[in-house]
C-alpha distance (Angstrom), angle and dihedral (degrees) to the residues before:
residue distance angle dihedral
X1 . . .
X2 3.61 . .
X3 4.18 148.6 .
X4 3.75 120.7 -106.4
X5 3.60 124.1 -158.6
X6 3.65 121.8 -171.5
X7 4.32 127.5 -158.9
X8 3.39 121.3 -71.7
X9 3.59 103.7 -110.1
X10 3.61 106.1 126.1
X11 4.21 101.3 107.5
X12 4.42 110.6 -135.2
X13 3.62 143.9 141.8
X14 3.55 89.6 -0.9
X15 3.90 98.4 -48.5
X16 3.68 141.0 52.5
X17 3.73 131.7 -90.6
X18 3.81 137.7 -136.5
X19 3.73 127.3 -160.4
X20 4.09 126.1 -125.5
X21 3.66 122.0 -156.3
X22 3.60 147.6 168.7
X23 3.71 127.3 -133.3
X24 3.65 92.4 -160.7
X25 3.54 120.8 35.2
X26 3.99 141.8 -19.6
X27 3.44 89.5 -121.2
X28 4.07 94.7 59.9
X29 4.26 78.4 51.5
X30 3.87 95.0 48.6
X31 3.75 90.0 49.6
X32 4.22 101.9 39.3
X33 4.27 83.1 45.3
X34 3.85 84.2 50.6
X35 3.79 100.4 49.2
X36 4.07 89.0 43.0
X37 3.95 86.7 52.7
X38 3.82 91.6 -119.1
X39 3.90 113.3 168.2
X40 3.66 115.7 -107.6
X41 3.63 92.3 -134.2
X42 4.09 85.8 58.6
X43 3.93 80.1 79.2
X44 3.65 120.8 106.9
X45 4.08 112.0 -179.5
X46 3.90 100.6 -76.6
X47 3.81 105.5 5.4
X48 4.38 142.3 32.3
X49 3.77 121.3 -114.9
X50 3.79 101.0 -142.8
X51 4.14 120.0 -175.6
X52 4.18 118.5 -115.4
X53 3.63 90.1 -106.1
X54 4.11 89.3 67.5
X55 3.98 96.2 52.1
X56 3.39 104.4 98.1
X57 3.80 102.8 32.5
X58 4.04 81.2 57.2
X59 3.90 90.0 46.3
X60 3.80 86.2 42.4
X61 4.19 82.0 53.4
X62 3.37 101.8 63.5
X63 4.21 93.6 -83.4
X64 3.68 112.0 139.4
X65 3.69 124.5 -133.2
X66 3.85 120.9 -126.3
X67 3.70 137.4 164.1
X68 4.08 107.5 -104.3
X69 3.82 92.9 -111.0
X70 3.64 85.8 57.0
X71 3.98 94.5 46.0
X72 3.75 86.8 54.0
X73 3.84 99.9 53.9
X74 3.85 89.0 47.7
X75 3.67 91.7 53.8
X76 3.72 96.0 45.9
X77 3.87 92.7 47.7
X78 3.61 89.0 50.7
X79 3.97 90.8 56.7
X80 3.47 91.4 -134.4
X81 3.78 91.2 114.1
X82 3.44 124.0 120.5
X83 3.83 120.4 -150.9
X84 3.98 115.1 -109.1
X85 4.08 90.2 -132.5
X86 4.12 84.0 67.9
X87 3.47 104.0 65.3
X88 3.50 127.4 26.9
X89 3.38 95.9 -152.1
X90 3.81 88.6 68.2
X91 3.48 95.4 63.8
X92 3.89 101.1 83.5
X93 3.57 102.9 101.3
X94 4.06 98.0 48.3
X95 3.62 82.3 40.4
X96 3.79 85.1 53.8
X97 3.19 100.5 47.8
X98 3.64 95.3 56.3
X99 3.75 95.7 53.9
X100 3.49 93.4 52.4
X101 3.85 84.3 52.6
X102 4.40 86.2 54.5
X103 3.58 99.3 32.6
X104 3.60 123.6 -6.0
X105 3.98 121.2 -174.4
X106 3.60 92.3 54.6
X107 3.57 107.0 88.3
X108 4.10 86.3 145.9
X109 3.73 92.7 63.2
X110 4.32 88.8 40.5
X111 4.09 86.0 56.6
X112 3.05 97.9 46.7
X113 4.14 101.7 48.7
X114 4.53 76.6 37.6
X115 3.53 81.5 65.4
X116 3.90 108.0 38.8
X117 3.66 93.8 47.9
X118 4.18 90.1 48.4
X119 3.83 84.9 58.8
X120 3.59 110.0 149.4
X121 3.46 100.7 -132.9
X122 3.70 84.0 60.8
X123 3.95 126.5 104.7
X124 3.83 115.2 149.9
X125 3.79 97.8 8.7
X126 4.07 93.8 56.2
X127 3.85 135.6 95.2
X128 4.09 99.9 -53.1
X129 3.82 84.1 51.7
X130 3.78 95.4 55.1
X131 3.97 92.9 41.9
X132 4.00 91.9 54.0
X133 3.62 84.4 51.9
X134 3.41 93.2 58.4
X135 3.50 92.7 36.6
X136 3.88 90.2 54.6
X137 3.70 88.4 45.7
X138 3.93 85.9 61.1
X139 3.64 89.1 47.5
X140 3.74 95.6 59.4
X141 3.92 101.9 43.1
X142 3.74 90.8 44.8
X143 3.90 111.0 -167.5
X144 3.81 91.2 4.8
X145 3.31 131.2 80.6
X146 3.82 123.1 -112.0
X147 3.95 115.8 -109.6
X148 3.96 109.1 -80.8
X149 3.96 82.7 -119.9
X150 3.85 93.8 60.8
X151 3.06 98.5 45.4
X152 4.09 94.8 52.3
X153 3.49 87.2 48.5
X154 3.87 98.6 49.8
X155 4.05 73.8 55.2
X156 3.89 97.0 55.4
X157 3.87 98.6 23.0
X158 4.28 96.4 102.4
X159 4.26 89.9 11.4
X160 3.55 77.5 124.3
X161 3.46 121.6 53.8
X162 3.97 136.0 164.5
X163 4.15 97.8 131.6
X164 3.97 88.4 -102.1
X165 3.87 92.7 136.7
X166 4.31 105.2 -138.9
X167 4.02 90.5 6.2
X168 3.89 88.1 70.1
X169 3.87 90.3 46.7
X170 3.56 92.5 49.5
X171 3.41 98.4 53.5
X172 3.68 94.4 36.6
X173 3.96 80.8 65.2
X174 3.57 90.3 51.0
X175 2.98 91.5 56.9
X176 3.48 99.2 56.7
X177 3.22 98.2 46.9
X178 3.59 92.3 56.8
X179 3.97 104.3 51.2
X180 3.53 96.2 37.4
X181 3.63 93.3 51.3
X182 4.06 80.6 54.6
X183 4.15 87.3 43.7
X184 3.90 83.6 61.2
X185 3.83 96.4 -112.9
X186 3.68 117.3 161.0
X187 3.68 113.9 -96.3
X188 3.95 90.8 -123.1
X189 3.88 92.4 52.7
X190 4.12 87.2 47.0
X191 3.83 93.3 49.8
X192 3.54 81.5 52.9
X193 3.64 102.8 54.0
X194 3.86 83.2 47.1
X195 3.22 96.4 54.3
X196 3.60 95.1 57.8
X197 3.55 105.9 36.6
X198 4.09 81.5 63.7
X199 3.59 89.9 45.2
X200 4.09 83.9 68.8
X201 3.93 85.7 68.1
X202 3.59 83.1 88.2
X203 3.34 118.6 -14.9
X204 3.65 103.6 -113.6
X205 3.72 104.2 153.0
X206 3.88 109.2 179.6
X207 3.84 115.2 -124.7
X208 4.10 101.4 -93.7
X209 3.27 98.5 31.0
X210 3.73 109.1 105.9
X211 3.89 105.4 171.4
X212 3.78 86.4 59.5
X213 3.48 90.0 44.5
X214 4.00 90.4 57.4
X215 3.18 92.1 48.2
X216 3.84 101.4 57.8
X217 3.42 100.3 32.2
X218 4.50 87.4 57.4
X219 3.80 82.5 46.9
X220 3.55 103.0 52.8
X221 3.84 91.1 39.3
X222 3.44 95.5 103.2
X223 4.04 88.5 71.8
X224 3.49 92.0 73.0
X225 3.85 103.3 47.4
X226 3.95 120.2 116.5
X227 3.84 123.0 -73.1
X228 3.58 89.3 -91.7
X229 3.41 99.4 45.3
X230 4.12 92.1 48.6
X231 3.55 89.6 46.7
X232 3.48 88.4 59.0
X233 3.91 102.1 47.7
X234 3.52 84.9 51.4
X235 3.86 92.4 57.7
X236 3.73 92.3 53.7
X237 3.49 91.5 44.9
X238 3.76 88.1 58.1
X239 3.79 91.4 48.9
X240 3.71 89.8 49.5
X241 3.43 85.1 65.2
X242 3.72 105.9 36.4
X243 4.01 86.0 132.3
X244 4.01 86.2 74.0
X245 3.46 118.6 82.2
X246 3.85 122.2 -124.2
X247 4.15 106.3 -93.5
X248 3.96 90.0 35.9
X249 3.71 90.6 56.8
X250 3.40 97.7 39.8
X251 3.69 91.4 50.3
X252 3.99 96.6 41.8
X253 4.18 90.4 48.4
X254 3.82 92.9 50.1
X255 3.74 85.5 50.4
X256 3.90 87.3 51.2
X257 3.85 86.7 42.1
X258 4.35 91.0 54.6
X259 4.00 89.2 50.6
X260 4.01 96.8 47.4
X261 3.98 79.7 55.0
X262 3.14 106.1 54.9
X263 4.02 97.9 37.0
X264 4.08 96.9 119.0
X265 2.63 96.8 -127.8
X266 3.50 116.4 26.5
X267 3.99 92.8 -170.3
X268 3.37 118.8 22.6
X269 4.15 104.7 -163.0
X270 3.75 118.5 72.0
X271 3.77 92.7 -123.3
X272 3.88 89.5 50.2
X273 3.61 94.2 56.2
X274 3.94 93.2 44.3
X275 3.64 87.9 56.8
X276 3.17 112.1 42.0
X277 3.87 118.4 2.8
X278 3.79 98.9 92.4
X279 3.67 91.8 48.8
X280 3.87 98.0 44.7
X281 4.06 93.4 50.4
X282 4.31 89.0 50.4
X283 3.89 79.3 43.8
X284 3.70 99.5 53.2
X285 3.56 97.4 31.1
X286 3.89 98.7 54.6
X287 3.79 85.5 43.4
X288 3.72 89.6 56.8
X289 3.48 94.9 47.0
């Protein structure tokens, strides 16, 4: 039985962050968290996020130091783990990693997109969406790395969100535009990411061009997951909604439903359709009926 604590490396509110588990039991957390005066809202599923300044009082209280690797196989041989695609709010340090991967030294810009896509309001278009468009982007360039451009605007594509369909994309490209203009992008690679971030509007990639066709095909991927998996998109979507009464939102998704099938095509890259074409039209289609 004991408490781990690994370095505070994880940049946020102005400081960095370590994480405090238990290999034994929540309860032994709850308790050490309790004596140490740690907030409850500090909690995050299986571990605490404490600030820098609280390291080495926690050392000092019996918490023992460990390199993160370290703190992670302790917490998944204690079973305690909870897996990332959960709780969005989990998803900050592969989320990390992959902006530091597209444009590291701008850990401002990374918070604040962190923080606009963990909105609360937000339910399918939050953190898990944006990774398993990243993911999906992976999946479709194989070895190679997606475009710089995609990827940025897989980033900003849904950074702003209020369920006004074309408003949000607009302003999402705003938005890009603005900060990374400030991040000291060149303009061409900004009009870019612009451009394509309002291309998600409706997902009208032009025949040739294959950074828009990346981007809408990782987007849309969702639509061709497993029954489960569909079944729970479309519950988020519902909750993303929950403003909407019953008959409008059944009658505005089944409009949304008609459009995705009869986009021709649906996916526009060769790997996109062979993974996830069949699946999305017997998705859609059973939805519909």
């Amino acid at each position: 039985m004991a408490i781990y604590l690994d370095p505070p490396l994880w940049p946020a509110h102005g400081t960095h962050f370590s994480h405090l588990i238990s290999d034994t039991s929540l309860e032994e957390l709850h308790s050490f968290a309790a004596v140490a005066g740690i907030p409850e809202r500090a909690f995050d599923g299986d571990h605490y996020d404490v600030a820098e300044a609280r390291y080495s009082a926690l050392v000092a209280a019996g918490a023992v130091p460990v390199e993160g690797r370290i703190l992670v196989r302790k917490l998944l041989a204690s079973g305690l783990r909870i897996p990332a695609r959960r709780r969005s709010g989990s998803l900050k340090l592969p989320l990390l990693t992959r902006w530091n991967d597209v444009l590291p030294g701008h850990d401002g810009l990374f918070l604040d997109l962190l923080d606009r896509w963990g909105e609360e309001h937000r339910k399918y278009h939050g953190r898990t969406h944006l990774l398993a468009v990243l993911e999906a982007l992976d999946l479709l360039t194989g070895p190679a790395v997606p475009p710089r451009t995609v990827l940025l605007a897989a980033w900003f594509h849904d950074a702003v969100y209020r369920g006004i369909a074309g408003q949000d994309e607009e302003e999402s490209a705003r938005l890009a535009e603005d900060r990374l203009a400030h991040a000291g992008l060149p303009a061409a690679e900004v009009d870019e990411v612009a451009r394509l971030v309002r291309m998600t509007a409706d997902h009208q990639a032009e025949a040739g061009d294959e950074a828009a066709a990346l981007l809408s095909d990782a987007d849309l991927s969702v639509l061709g997951g497993e029954p489960a998996a569909y079944a729970r998109y479309l519950a988020a979507v519902r909750q993303d909604f929950a403003h909407i009464g019953d008959d409008d939102f059944a009658a505005g998704r089944a409009a949304v439903v008609r459009q995705l099938l009869q986009l021709d095509p649906l996916f526009h890259t060769p790997r996109g359709r062979e993974l996830w074409l069949d699946a999305a039209r017997r998705n859609l289609q059973r939805e519909l009926g």
